[in-house]
N, C-alpha and C positions, 0 to 999 in steps of 0.2 A: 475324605473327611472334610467335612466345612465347619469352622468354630466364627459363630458371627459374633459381632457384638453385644449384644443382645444375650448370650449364651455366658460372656464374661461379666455382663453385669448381672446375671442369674445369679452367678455364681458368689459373685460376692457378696450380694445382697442375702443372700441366704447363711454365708459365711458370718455374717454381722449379726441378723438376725435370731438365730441359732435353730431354725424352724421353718417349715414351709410357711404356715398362716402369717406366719408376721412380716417373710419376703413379699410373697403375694400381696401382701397390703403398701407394702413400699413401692413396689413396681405396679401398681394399681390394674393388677391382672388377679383374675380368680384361682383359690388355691389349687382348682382343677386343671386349670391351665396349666399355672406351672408343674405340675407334677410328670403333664404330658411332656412339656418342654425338658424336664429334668431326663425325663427315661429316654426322649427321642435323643438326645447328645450321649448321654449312658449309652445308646447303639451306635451311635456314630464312631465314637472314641473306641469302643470295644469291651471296657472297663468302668466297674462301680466307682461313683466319682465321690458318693457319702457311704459314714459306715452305718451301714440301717437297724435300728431300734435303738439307737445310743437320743439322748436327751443332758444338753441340748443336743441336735443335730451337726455331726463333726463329718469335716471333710476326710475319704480318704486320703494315700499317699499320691496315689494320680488328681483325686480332689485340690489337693495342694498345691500341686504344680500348674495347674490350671488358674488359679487363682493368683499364683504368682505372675503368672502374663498376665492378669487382668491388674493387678497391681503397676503391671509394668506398663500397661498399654493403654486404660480408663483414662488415667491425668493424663497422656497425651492428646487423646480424644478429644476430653473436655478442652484442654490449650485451645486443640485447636480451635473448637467450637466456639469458644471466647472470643477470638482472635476474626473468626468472619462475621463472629456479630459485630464488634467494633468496627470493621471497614466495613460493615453496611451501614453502621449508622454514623458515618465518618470520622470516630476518634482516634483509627489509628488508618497505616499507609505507608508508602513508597514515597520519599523525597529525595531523587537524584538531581543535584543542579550541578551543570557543565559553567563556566565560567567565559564567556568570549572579552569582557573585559577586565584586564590583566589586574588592573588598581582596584578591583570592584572586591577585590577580598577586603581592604580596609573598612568596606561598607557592610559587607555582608556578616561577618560575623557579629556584629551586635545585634543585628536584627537574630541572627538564629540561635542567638541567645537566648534572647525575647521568646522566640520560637518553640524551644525545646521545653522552656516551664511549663509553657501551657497545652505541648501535646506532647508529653514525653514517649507514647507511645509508636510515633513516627517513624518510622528507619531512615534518617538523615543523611547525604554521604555528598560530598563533593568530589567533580570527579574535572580538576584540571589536565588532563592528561587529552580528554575531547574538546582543545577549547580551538582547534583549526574544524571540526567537523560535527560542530555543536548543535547545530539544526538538523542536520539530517539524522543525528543520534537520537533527536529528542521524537521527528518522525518514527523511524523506530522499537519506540518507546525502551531504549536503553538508557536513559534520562528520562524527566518529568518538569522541568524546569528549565531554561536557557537567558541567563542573565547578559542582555547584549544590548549597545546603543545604535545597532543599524536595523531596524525593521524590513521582513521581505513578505510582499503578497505570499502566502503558503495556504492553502487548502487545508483545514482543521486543524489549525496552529492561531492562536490569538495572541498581540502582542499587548500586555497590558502597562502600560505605561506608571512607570515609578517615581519619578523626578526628574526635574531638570538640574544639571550641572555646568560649570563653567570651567571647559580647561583656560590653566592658569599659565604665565610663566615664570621660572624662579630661577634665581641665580643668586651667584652670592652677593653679598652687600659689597666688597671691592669690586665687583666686575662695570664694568663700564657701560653695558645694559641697563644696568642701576639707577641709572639716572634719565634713566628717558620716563614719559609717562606710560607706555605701551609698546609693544613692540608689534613688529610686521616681518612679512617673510624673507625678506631683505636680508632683516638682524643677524638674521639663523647662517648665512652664506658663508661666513668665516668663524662658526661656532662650531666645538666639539658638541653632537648633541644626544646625552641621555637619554637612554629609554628601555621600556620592556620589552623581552625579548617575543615578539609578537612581527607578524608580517604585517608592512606599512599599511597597509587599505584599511588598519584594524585600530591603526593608532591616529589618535585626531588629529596631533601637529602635522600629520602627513594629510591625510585625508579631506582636511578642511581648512589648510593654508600651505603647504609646503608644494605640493601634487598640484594643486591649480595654479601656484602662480608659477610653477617650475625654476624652484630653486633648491639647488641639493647642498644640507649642510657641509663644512667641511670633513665632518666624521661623525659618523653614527656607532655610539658605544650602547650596547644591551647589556643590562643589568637585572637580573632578575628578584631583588628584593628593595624596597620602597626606602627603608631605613638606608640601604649602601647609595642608593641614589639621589641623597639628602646631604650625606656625609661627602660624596663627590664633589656634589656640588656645594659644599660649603668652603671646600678647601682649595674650590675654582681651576679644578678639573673638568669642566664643564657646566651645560646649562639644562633644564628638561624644563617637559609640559604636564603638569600632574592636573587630575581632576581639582576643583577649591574644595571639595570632602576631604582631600589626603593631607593637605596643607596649610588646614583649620589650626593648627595647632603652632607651626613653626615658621607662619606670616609675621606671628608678633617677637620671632625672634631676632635676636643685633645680626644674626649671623647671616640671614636670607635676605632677599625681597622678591615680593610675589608682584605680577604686573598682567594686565589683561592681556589678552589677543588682540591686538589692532584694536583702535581707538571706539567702536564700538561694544567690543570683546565677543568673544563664542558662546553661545548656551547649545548645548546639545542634549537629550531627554536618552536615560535607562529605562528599559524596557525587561520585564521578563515575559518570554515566552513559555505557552504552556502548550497541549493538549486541547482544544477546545473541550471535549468532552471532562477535562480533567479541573478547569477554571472555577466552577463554581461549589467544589467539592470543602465540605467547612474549611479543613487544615490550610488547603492552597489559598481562599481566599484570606483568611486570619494572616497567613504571609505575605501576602500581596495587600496587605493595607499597613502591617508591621512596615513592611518596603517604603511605602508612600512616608509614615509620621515618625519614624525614628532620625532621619537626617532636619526635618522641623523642629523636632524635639531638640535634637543637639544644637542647631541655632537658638533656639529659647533660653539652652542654659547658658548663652555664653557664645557659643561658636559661631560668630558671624560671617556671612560672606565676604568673598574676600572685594577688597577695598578698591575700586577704580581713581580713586583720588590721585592727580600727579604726584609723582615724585619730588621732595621737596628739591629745592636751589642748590647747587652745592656752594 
């Protein structure tokens, strides 16, 4: 026995209907047609599926049951049918993004924010869990996304460039750091030093001042939430390096002071990786420009970079 599709949507159509001529016209087949199509299932199944000469036309009790799969099975059908129209004509889709830098969640959520209003249809997921083997996930294709500030030659992966940021340094307002205009890798040499719990090559104070000029703080504390790491360091338990996006907020507080990187200071540039084949797909792009004008935006309202100005005289 084969019951296609086709066979289910007979049936209900004709259920609706209450007559062949008027199915027939819905299903835009001739009432001849269906009649054949009616009796050839009548022999498949083994059993009369209407009861004949009743008006309107009534399903039997095997009619019934038949109809109930199609009740049960059509709406899924159509779902789905919906569902690959939309990812052909790009409203909806797969959104996995792996996270390789740790502070990059402060950033990210407002943008997919922004994000979800205008494709609710998406399946959005964050997946911190791949964020030591992030690229080769998104190769893959177990992610669709790779939010990271080190770019690598890869073979149909495009890094598409999001911003530039500035790691910062902060400490508290008693600390004795405080009063320099900037600090150097020197500083760090008898500092407890804050941070996320990420391996060094990933984190910037290591990667682009601590690692070159080979100096190891006096201790390295990981801390895995931005807020604990603020609150440390306020109470001058230590010192950290946050991106100037995370520390927009709490520069202008008594209790901090934020100071560049060495007297010219750091800019390093976010990148999110994609799929080449996956880059120019609407949703991803709509993201990847979200990416670029939300951290502009939040400098417009208010949020300025942070301030290379010396520190004042004490």
């Amino acid at each position: 026995m084969h019951i296609e599709l086709r066979h289910l949507r007979t049936i209900k159509a004709i259920h609706e209907a209450g007559g062949l001529a008027r199915a027939a016209e819905q299903l835009n087949i001739t009432q001849s047609a269906l009649s054949h199509q009616v009796k050839g299932l009548e022999d498949q199944v083994g059993v009369e599926l209407f009861v004949r000469r009743s008006k309107p036309l009534r399903l039997s009790a095997a009619g019934q049951r038949l109809l109930k799969l199609a009740d049960k099975i059509l709406p899924e059908i159509e779902q789905l049918e919906a569902d690959f129209r939309a990812l052909k004509s790009g409203r909806s889709g797969r959104l996995h993004i792996a996270i390789e830098c740790h502070a990059c969640f402060e950033w990210l959520f407002p943008v997919l924010e922004e994000f979800r209003k205008a494709w609710p249809e998406v399946d959005v997921d964050i997946r911190p869990g791949l964020a030591f083997d992030a690229l080769p996930a998104l190769l893959r294709e177990e992610v669709d996304l790779v939010v990271s500030s080190d770019p690598e030659d890869l073979p149909g992966v495009d890094f598409n460039p999001l911003f530039d940021y500035e790691p910062v340094f902060v400490a508290s307002s008693q600390h004795p750091l405080a009063k320099k205009p900037f600090v150097e890798a020197e500083d760090f040499r008898d500092e407890v030093l804050i941070t996320y719990p990420v391996e060094r090559s990933r984190l910037d104070v290591f990667s682009q001042l601590l690692t070159p000029a080979k100096v190891e703080p006096r201790a390295v504390r990981q801390v895995e939430l931005t807020a604990v790491i603020l609150l440390l360091v306020a109470s001058n338990r230590g010192v950290a390096v946050l991106p100037d996006w995370v520390v927009r907020e709490v520069r202008y507080h008594s209790d901090y002071v934020t100071r560049p990187i060495t007297e010219k200071g750091l800019t390093r540039r976010l990148y999110a990786a994609t799929r080449s084949e996956d880059t120019t797909k609407p949703f991803m792009a709509h993201l990847l420009r979200l990416g670029r004008t939300i951290p502009v935006r939040l400098q417009r309202e208010g949020h300025k970079p942070v301030s290379r100005e010396p520190a004042p005289s004490p």
